[in-house]
N, C-alpha and C positions, 0 to 999 in steps of 0.2 A: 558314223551315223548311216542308217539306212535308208535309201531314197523312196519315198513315198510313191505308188501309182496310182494312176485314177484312171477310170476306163466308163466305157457306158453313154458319153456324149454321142452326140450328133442332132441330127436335123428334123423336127419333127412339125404338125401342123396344131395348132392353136386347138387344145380341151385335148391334146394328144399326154401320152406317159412316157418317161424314161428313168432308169434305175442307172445311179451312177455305183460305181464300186470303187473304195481303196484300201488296198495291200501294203505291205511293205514285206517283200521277198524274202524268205528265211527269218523272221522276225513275227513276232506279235503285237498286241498293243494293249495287252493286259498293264495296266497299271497305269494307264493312260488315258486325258481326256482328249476327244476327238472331235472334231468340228467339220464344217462344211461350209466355206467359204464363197463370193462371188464377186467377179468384179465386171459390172455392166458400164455403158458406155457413160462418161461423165462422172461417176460412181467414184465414193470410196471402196476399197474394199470393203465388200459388207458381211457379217455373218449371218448368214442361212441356218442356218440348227448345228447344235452341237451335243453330246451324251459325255457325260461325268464317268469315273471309275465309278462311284455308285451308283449310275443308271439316270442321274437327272437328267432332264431334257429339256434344253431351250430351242425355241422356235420362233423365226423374225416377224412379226404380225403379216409381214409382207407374203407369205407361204404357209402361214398356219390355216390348215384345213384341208388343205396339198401337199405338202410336201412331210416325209416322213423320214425321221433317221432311225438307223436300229445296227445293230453288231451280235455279229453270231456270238455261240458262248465260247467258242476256243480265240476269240479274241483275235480273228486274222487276218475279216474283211468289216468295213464297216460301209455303211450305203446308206444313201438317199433316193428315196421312196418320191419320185416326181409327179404328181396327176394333173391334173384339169391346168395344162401348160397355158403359158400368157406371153403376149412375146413382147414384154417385159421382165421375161423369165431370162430373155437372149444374155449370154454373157460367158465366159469362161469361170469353171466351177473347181474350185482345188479343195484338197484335203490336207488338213492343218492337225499333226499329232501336240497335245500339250502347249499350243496355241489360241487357246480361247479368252477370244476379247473382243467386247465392244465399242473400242476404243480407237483401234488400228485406224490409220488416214492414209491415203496415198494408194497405190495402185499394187493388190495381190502379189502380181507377178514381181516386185521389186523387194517386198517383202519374203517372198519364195527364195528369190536368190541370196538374199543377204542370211538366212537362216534355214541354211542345206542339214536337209534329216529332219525336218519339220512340218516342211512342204513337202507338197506334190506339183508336180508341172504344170497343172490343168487341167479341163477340158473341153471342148466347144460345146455349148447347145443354143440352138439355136430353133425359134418358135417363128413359125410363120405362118 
C-alpha cells in the first residue's frame, strides 16, 4: 500500500481560504473513490465531500457552498477547495482513498492507523 499525503493545512482567520492537497507518491488514484474527512474536537469522524470514480460528488451540508472537491484528470492529486472558513471549520483534515462512508464513529486518526494505505496522516487547520 501506498501511504496517502495531505499538505495545504495551517492557520488561517475566519472568511479566510485554504486548498488542501492529497497525493499518494508514485501511484494514482484512477479507479478510485476519494474523500475528505475531518475530525473536530468532540466530533466523530466526519465526512466533508468525497468524488466517485464517475465524478459524483457528495458534500456535508455542514461546507456546502464553501467547500469544494475536484481531481485532476491524470488522477494524482485530488483537493479541497476551502472558502469563507468558520472556526468551526478547526479540526485535522485527512484524505481517505476508497473509504467513503457516513457511517464511520470514533476518532479519524484511529481509523488512519488501523487501515494504512487508505489514510493520510492529517492535517491542521485551524480558523480563528
Amino acid at each position: 500500500h501506498v501511504q496517502l499525503v495531505e499538505s495545504g493545512g495551517g492557520s488561517v482567520q475566519a472568511g479566510g481560504s485554504l486548498r488542501l492537497s492529497c497525493t499518494a507518491p508514485g501511484s494514482t488514484f484512477a479507479g478510485s473513490d476519494m474523500a475528505w474527512y475531518r475530525q473536530t474536537p468532540g466530533n466523530d469522524c466526519e465526512l466533508v465531500s468525497s468524488i466517485s470514480v464517475d465524478g459524483d460528488i457528495y458534500t456535508a451540508d455542514s461546507v456546502k457552498d464553501r467547500f469544494t472537491i475536484s481531481q485532476d484528470n491524470a488522477k494524482i492529486t485530488v483537493s479541497l477547495q476551502m472558502d469563507s472558513l468558520k472556526s468551526e471549520d478547526t479540526g485535522v483534515y485527512y484524505c481517505a482513498k476508497d473509504r467513503v462512508s457516513l457511517s464511520f464513529r470514533g476518532a479519524c486518526q484511529g481509523l488512519a492507523e488501523a487501515d494504512f494505505g487508505h489514510w493520510g496522516q492529517g492535517t491542521q487547520v485551524t480558523v480563528s
